[in-house]
N, CA and C atoms as a LAMMPS dump frame, in Angstrom:
ITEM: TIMESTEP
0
ITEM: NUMBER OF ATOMS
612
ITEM: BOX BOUNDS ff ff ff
-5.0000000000000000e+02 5.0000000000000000e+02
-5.0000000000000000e+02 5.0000000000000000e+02
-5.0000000000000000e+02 5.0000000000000000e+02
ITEM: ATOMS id mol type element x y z
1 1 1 N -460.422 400.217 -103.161
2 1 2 C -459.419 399.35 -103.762
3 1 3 C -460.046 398.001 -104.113
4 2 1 N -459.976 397.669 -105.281
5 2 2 C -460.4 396.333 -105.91
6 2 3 C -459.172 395.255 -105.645
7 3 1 N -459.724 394.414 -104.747
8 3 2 C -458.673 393.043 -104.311
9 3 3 C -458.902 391.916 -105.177
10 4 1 N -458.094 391.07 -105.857
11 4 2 C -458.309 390.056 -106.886
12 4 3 C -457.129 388.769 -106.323
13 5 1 N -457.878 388.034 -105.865
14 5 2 C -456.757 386.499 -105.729
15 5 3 C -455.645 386.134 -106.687
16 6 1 N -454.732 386.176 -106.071
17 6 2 C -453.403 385.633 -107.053
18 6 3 C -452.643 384.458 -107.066
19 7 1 N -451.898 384.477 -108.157
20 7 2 C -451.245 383.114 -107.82
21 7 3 C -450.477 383.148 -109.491
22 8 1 N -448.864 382.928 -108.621
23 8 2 C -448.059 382.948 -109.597
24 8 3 C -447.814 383.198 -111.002
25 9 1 N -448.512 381.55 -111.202
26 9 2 C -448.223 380.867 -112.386
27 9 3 C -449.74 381.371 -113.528
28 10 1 N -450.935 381.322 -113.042
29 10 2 C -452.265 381.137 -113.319
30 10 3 C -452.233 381.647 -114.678
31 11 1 N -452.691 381.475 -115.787
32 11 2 C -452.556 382.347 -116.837
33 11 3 C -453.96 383.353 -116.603
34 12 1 N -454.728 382.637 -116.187
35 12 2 C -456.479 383.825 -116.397
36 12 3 C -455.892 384.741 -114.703
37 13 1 N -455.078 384.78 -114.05
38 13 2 C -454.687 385.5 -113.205
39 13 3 C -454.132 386.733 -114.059
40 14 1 N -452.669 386.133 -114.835
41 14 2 C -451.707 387.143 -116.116
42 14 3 C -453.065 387.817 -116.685
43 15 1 N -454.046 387.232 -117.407
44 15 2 C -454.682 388.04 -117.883
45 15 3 C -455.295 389.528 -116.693
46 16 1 N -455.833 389.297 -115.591
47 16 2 C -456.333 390.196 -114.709
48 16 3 C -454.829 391.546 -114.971
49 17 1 N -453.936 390.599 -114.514
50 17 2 C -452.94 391.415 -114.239
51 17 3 C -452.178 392.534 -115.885
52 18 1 N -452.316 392.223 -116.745
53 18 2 C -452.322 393.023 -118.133
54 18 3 C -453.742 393.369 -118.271
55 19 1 N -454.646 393.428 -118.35
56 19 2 C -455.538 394.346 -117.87
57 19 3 C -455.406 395.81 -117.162
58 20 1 N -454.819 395.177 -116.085
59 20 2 C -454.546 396.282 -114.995
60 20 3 C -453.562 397.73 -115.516
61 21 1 N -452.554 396.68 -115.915
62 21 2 C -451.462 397.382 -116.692
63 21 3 C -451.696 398.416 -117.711
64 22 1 N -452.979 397.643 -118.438
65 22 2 C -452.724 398.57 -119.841
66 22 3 C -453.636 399.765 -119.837
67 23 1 N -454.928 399.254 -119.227
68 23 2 C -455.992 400.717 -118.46
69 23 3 C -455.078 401.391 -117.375
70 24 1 N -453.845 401.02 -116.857
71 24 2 C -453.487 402.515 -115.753
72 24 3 C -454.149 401.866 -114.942
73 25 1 N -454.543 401.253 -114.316
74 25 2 C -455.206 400.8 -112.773
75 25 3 C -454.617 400.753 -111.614
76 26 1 N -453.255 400.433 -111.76
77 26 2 C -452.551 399.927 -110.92
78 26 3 C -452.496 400.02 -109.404
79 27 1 N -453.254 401.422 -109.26
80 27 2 C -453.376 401.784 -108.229
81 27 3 C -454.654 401.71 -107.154
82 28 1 N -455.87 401.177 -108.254
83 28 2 C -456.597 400.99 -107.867
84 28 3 C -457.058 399.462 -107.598
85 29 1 N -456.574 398.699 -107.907
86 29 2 C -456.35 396.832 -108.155
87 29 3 C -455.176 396.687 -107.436
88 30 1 N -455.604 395.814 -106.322
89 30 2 C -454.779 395.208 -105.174
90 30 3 C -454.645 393.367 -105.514
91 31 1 N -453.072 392.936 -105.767
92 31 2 C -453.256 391.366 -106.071
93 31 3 C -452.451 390.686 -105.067
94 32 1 N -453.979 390.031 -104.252
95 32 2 C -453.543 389.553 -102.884
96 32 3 C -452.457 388.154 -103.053
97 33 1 N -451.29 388.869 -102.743
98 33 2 C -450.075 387.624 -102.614
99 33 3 C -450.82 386.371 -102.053
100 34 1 N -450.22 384.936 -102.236
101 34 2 C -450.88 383.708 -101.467
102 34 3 C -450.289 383.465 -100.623
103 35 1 N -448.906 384.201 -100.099
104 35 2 C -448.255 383.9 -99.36
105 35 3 C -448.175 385.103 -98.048
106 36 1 N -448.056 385.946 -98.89
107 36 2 C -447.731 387.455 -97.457
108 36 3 C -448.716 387.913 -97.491
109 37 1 N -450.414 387.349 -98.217
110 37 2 C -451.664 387.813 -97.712
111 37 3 C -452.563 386.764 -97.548
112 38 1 N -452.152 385.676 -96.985
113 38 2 C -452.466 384.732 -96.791
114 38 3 C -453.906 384.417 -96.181
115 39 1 N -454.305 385.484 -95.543
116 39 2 C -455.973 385.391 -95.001
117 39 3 C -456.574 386.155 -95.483
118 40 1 N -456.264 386.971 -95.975
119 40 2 C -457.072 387.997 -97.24
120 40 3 C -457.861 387.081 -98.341
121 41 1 N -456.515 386.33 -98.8
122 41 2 C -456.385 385.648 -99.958
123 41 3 C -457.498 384.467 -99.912
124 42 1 N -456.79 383.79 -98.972
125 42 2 C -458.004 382.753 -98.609
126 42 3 C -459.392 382.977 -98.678
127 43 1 N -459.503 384.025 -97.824
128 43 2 C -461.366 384.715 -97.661
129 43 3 C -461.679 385.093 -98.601
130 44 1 N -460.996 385.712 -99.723
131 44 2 C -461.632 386.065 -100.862
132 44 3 C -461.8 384.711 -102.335
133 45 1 N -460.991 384.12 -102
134 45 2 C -460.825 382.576 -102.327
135 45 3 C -462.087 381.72 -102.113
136 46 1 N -462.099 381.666 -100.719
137 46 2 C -463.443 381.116 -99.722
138 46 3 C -464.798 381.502 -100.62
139 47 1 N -464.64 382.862 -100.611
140 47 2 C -466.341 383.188 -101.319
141 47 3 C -466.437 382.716 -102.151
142 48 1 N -466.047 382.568 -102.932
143 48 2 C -466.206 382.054 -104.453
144 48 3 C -466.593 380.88 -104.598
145 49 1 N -467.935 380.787 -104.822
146 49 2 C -468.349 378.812 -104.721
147 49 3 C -467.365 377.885 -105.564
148 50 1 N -466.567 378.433 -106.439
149 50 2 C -465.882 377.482 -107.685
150 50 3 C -464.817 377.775 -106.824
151 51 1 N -464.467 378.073 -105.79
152 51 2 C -463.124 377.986 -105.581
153 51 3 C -461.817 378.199 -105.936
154 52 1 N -461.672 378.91 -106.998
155 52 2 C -461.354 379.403 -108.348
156 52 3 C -460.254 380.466 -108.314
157 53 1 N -459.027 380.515 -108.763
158 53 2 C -458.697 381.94 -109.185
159 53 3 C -458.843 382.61 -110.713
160 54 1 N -458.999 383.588 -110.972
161 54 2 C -459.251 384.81 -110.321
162 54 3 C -460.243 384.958 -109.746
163 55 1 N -460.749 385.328 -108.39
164 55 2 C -462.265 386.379 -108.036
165 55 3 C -461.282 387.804 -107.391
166 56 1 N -462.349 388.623 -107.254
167 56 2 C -462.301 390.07 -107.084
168 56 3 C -463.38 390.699 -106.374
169 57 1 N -463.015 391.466 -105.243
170 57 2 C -463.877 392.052 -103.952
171 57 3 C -464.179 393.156 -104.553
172 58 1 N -465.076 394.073 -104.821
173 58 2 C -464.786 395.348 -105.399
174 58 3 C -465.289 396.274 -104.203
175 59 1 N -464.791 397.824 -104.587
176 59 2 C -465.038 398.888 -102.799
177 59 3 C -466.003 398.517 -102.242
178 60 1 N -467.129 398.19 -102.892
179 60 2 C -468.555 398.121 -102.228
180 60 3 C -468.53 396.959 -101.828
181 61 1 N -467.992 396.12 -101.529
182 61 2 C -467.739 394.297 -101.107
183 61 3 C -468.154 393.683 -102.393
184 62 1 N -469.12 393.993 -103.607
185 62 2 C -468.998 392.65 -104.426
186 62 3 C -468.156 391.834 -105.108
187 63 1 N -468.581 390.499 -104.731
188 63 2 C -468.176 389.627 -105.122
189 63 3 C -467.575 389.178 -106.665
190 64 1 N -466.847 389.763 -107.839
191 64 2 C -466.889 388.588 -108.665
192 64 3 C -466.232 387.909 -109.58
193 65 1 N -466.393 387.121 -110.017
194 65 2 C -465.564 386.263 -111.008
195 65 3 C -466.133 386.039 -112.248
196 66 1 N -465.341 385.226 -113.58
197 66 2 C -464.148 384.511 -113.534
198 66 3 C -463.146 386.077 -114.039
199 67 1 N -461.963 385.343 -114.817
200 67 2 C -461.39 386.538 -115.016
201 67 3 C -461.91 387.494 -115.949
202 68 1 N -462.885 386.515 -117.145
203 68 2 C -463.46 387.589 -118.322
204 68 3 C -464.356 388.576 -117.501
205 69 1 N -464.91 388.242 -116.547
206 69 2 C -465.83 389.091 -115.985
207 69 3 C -465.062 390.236 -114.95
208 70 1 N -464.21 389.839 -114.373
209 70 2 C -463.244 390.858 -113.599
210 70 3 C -462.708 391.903 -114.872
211 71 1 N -462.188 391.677 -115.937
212 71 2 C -461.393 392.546 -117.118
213 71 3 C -462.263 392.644 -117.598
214 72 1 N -463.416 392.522 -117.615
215 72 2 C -464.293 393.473 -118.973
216 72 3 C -465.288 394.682 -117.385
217 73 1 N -464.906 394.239 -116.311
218 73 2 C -465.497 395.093 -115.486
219 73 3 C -464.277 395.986 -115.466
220 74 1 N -462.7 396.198 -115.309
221 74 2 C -461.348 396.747 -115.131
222 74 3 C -461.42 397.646 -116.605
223 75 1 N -462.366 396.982 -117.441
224 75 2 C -462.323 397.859 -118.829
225 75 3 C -463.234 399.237 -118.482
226 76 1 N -464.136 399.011 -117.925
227 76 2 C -465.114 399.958 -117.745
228 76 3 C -464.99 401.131 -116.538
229 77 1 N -463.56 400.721 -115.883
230 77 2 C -462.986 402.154 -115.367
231 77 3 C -462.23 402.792 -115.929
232 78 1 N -462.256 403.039 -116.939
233 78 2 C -460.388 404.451 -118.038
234 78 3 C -461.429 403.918 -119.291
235 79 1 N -461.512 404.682 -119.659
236 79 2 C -461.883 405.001 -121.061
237 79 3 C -460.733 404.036 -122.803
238 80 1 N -459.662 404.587 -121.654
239 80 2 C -458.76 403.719 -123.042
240 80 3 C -457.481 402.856 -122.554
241 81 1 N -457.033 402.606 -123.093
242 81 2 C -457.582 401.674 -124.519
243 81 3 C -458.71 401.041 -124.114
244 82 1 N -459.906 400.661 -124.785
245 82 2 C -460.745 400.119 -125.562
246 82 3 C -460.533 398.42 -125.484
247 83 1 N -460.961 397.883 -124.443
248 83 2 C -460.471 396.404 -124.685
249 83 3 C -461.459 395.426 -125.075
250 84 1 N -462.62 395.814 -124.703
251 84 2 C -464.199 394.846 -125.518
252 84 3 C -464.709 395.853 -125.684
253 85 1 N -464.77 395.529 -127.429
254 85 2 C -465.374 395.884 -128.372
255 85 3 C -467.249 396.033 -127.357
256 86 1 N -467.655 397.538 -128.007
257 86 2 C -468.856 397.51 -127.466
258 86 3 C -470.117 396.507 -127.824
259 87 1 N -469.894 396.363 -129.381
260 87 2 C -471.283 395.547 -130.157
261 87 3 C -470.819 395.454 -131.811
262 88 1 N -471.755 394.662 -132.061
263 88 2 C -471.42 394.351 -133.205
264 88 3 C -470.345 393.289 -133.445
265 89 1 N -469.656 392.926 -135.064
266 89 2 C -468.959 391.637 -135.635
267 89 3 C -467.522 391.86 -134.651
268 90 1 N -467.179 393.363 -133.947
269 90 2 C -466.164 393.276 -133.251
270 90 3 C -465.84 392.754 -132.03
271 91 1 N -466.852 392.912 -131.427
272 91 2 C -466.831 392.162 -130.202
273 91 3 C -467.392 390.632 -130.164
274 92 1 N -468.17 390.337 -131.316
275 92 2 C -468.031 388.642 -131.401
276 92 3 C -466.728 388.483 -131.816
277 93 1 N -465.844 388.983 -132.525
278 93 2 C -464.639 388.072 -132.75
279 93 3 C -463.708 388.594 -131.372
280 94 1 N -463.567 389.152 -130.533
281 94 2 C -463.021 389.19 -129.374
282 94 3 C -463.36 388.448 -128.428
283 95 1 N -464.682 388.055 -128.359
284 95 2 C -465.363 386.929 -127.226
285 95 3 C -465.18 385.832 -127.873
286 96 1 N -464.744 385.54 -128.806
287 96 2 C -464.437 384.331 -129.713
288 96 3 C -463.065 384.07 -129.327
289 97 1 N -462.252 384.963 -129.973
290 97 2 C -460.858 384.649 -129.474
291 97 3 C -460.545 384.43 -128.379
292 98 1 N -460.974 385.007 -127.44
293 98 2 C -460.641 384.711 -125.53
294 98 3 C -461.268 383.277 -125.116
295 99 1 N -462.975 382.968 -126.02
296 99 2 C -463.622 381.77 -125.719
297 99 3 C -462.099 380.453 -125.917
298 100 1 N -461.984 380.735 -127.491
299 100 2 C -461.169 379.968 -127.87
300 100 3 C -459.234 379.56 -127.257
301 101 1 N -459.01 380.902 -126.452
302 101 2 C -457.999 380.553 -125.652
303 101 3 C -457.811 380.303 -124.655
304 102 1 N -459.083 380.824 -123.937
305 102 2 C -459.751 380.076 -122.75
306 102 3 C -459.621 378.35 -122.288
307 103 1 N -460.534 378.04 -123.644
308 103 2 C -461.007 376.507 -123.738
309 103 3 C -459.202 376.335 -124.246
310 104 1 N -458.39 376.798 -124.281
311 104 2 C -456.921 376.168 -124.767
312 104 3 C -455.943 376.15 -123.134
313 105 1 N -456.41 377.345 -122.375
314 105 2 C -455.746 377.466 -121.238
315 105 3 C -456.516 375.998 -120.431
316 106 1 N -457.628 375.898 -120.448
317 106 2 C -458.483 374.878 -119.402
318 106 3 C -457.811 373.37 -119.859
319 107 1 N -457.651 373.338 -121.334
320 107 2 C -457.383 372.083 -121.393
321 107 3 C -455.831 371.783 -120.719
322 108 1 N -454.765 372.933 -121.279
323 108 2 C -453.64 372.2 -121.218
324 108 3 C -453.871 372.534 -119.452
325 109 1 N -454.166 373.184 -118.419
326 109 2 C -454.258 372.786 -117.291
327 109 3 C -454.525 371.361 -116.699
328 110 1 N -455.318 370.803 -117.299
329 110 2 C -455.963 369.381 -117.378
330 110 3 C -454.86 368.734 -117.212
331 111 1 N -454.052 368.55 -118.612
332 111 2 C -452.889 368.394 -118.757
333 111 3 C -451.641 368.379 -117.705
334 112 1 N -451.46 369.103 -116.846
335 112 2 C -450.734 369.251 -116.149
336 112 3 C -451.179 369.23 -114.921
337 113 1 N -452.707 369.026 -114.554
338 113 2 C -452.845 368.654 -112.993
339 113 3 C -452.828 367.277 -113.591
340 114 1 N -453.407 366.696 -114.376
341 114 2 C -453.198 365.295 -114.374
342 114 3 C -451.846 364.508 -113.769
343 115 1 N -450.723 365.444 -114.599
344 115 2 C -449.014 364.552 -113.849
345 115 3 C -449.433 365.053 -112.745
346 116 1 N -449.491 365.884 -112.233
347 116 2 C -448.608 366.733 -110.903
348 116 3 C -449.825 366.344 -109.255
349 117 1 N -450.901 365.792 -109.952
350 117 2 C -452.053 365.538 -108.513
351 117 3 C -452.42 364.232 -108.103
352 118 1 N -452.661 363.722 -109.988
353 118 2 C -452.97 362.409 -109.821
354 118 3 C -452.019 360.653 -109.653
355 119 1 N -452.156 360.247 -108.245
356 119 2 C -450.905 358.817 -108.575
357 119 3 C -450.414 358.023 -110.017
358 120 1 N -449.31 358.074 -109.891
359 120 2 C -449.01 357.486 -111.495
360 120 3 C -449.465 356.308 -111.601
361 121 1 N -450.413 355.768 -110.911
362 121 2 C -451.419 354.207 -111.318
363 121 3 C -452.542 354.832 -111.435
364 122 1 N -453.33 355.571 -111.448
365 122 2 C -454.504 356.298 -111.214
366 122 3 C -454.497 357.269 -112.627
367 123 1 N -453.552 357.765 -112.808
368 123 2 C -453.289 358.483 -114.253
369 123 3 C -453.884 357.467 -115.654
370 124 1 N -454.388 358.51 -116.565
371 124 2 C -455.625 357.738 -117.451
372 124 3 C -455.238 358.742 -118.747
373 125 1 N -454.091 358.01 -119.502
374 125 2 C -453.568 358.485 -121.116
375 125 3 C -454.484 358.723 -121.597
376 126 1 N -455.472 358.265 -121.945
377 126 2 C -456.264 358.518 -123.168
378 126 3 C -457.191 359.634 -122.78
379 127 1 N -457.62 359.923 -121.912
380 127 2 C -458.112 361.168 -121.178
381 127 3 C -456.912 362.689 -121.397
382 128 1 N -455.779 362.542 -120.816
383 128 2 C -454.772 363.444 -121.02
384 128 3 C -455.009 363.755 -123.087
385 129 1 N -454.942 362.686 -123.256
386 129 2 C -454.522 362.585 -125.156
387 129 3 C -455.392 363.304 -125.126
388 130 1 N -456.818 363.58 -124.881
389 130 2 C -457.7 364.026 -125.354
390 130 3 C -457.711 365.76 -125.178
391 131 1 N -457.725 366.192 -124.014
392 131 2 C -456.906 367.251 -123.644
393 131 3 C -455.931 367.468 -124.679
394 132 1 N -454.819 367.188 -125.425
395 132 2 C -453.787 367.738 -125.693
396 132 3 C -454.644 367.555 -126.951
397 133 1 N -455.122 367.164 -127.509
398 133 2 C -455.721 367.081 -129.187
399 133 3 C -456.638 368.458 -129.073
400 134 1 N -457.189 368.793 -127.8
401 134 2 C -457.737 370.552 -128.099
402 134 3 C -456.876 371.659 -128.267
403 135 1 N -456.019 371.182 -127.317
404 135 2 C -454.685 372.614 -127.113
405 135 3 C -454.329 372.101 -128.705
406 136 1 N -453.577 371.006 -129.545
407 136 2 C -453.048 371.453 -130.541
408 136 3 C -454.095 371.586 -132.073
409 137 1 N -455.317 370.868 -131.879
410 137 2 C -456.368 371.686 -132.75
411 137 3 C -456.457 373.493 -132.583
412 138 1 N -456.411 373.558 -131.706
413 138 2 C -456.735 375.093 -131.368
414 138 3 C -455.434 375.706 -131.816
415 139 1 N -453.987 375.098 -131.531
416 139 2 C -453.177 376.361 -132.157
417 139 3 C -453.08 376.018 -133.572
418 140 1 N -453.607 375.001 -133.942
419 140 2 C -453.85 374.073 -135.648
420 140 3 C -454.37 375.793 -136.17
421 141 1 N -455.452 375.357 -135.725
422 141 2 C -456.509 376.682 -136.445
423 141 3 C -456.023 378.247 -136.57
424 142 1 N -455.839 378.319 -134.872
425 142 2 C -455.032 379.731 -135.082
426 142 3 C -453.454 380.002 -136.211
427 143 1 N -452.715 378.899 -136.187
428 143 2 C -451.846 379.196 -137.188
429 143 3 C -452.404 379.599 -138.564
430 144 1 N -453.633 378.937 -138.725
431 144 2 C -454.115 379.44 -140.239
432 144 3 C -455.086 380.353 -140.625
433 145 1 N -455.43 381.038 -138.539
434 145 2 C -456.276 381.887 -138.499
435 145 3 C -455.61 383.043 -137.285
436 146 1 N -454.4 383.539 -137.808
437 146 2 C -453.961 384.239 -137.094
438 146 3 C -454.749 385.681 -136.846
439 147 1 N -454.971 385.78 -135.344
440 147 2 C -456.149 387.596 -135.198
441 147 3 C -454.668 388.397 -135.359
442 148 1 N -455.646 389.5 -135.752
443 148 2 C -454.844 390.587 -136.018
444 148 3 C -455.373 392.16 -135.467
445 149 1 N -455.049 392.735 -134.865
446 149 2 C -455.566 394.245 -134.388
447 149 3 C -455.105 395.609 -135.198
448 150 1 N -455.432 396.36 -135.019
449 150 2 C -455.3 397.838 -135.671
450 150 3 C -454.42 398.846 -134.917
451 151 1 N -455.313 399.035 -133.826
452 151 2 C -454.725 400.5 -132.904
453 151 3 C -454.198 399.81 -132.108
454 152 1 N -454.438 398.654 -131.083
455 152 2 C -453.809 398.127 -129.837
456 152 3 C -454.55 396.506 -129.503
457 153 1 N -453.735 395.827 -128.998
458 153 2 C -455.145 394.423 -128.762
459 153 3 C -455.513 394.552 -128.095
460 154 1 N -456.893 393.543 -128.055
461 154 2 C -457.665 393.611 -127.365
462 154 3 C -458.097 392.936 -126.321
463 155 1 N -458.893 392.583 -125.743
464 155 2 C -458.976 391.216 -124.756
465 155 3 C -458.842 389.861 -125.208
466 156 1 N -459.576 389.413 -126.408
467 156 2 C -459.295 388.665 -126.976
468 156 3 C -457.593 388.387 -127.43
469 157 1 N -456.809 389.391 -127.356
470 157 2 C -455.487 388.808 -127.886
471 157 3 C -454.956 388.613 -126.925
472 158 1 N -455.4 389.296 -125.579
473 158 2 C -454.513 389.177 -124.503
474 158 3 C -454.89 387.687 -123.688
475 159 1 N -455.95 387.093 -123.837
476 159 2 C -456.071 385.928 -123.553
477 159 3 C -455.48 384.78 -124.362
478 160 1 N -454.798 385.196 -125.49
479 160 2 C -454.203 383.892 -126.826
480 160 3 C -453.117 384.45 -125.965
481 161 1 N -452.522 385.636 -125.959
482 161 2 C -451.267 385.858 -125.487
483 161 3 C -450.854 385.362 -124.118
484 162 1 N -451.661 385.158 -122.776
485 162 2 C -451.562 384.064 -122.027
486 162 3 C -451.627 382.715 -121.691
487 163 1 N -452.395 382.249 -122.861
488 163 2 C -452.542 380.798 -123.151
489 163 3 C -451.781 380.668 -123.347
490 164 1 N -451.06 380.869 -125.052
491 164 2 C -449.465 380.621 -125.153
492 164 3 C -448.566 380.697 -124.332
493 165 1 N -448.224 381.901 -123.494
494 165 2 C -447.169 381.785 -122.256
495 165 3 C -447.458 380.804 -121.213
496 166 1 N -448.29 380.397 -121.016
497 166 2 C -448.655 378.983 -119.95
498 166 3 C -448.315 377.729 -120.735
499 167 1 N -448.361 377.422 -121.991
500 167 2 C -448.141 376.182 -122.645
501 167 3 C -446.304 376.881 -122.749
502 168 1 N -446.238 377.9 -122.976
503 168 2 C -444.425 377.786 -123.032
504 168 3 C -444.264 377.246 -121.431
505 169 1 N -444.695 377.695 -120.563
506 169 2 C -443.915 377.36 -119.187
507 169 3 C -444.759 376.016 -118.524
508 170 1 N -445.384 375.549 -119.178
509 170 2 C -445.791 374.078 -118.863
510 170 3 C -445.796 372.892 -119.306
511 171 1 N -445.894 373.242 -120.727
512 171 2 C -446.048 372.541 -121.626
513 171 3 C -445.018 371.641 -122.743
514 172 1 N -443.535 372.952 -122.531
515 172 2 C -442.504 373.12 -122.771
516 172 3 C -442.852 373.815 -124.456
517 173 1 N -443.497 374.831 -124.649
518 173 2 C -443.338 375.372 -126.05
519 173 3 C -443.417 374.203 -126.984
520 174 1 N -443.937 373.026 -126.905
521 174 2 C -443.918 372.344 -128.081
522 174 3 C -444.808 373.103 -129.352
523 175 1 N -445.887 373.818 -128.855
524 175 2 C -446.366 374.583 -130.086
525 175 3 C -445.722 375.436 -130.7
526 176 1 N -444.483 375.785 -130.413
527 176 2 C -443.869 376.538 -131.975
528 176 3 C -443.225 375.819 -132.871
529 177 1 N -443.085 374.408 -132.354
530 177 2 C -442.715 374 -133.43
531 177 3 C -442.997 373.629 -134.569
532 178 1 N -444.514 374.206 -135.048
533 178 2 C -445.199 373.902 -136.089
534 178 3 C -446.074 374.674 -136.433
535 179 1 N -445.458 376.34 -135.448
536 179 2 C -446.478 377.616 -135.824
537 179 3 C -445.848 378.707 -135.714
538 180 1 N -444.736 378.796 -136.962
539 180 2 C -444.104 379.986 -136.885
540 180 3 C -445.095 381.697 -137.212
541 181 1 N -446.158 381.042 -137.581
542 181 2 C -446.857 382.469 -137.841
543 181 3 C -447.395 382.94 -136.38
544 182 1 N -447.994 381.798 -135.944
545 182 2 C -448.252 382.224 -134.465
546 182 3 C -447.194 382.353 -133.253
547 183 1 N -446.136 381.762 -133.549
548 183 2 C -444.772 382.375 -132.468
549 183 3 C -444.743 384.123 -133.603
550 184 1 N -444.61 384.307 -134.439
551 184 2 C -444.414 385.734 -134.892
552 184 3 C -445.714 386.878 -134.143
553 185 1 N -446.623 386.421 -134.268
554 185 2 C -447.849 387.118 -133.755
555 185 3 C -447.452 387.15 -131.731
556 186 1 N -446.579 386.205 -131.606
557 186 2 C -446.797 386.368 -129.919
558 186 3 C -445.9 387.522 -129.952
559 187 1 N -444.429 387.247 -130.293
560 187 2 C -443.439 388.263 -130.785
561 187 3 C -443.881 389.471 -130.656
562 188 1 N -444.924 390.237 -131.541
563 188 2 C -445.569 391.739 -132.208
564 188 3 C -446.423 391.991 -131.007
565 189 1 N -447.22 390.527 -130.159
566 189 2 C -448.028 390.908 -128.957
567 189 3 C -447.189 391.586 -127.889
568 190 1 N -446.337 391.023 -127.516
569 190 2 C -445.379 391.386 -126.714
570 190 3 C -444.156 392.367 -126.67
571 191 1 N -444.065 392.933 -127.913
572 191 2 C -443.66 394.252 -128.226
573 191 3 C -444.802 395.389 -128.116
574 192 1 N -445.888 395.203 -128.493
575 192 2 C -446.722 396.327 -128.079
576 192 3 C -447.398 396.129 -126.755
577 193 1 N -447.154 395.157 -126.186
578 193 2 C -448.112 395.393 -124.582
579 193 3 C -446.856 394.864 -123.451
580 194 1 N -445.887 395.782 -122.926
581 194 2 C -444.589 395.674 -122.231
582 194 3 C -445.225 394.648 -120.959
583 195 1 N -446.468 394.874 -120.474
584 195 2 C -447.056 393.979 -119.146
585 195 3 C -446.885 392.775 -119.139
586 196 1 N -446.901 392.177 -120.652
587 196 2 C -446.899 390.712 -121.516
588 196 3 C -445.304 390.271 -120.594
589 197 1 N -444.294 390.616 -120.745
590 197 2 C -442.93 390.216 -120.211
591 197 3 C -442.545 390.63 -118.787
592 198 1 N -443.57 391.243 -118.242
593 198 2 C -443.52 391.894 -117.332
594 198 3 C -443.987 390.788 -115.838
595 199 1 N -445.251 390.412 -116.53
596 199 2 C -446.123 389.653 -116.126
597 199 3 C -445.541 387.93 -116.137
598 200 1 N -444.738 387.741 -116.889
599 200 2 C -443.987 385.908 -117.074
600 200 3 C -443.895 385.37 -115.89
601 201 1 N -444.823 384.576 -115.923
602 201 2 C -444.749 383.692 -114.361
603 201 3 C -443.824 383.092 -114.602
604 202 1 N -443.647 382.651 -112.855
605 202 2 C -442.82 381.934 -112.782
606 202 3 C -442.591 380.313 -111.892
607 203 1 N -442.215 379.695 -112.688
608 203 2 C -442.597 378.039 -112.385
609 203 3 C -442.542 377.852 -110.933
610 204 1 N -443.292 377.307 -110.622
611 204 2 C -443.906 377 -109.153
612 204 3 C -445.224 375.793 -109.022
């Protein structure tokens, strides 16, 4: 059984967890609660020099992280669907898209440990501003560079598709208000991958 640290809200957690979902794993991927596996969680927490969620114990004890590396390892048990592209222009634009929603999930986090950790005299606007000028460059671009898939998405969509659900539940959705092509594309994501609504954290 493959054990992977959890936590609610996390979006690169959601991603582990639609992963799981869409290869059939379910049974083989264990997601240690923070609360009712509380020393599991921790110790597998503990190893991880970044301190970080997601990491993942696998049968044989290894160690690893982050989440791209846990789901492109979760890809390589079931044959299908197909979630990184093997080689070639397909799998650069999938490591592109996840790079790019990645660097959108990290910032608006920024964003929101800033209110929620740092004293409101100690808090530093122009730092936050800067942060929020990536998250809305990045959905800038994607509105006029909406990805698109064929047979099913891929990793790459499923990481835009958690970025976005973390800026809806943190952020307050201010990005649809100026990206109806990309609220339509979350729409079509979330009709074909049921884990997407399944998976909606919840504020904590």
């Amino acid at each position: 059984m493959i054990e992977v640290t959890n936590a609610l809200s996390s979006p690169f957690v959601r991603k582990v967890h639609i992963v799981t979902a869409m290869k059939g794993l379910d049974r083989q991927v264990a997601f240690l609660h923070p609360e009712t596996d509380q020393a599991r969680c921790a110790a597998l927490r503990a190893a991880n020099p970044l301190q970080k969620v997601p990491a993942a114990r696998l049968d044989d004890g290894t160690l690893i992280f982050d989440s791209h590396v846990i789901c492109e390892h979760l890809d390589t048990l079931a044959p299908t669907p197909r979630l990184f592209p093997a080689n070639g222009p397909e799998r650069l634009r999938t490591l592109t898209l996840a790079s790019l929603a990645d660097g959108m999930m990290e910032a608006a986090v920024l964003v929101v440990y800033e209110d929620r950790f740092r004293p409101p005299e100690k808090r530093h606007q122009p730092w936050v501003d800067k942060q929020q000028v990536k998250v809305d460059q990045a959905v800038a671009y994607l509105e006029s560079h909406v990805p698109n898939w064929v047979a099913h998405p891929d990793y790459g969509h499923i990481s835009l598709a958690c970025a976005l659900g973390y800026m809806d539940l943190r952020l307050g959705g201010r990005w649809r208000e100026t990206c109806p092509k990309l609220v339509a594309w979350l729409d079509r994501f979330a009709a074909a991958v049921p884990s997407f609504a399944a998976t909606a954290p919840r504020v904590g």
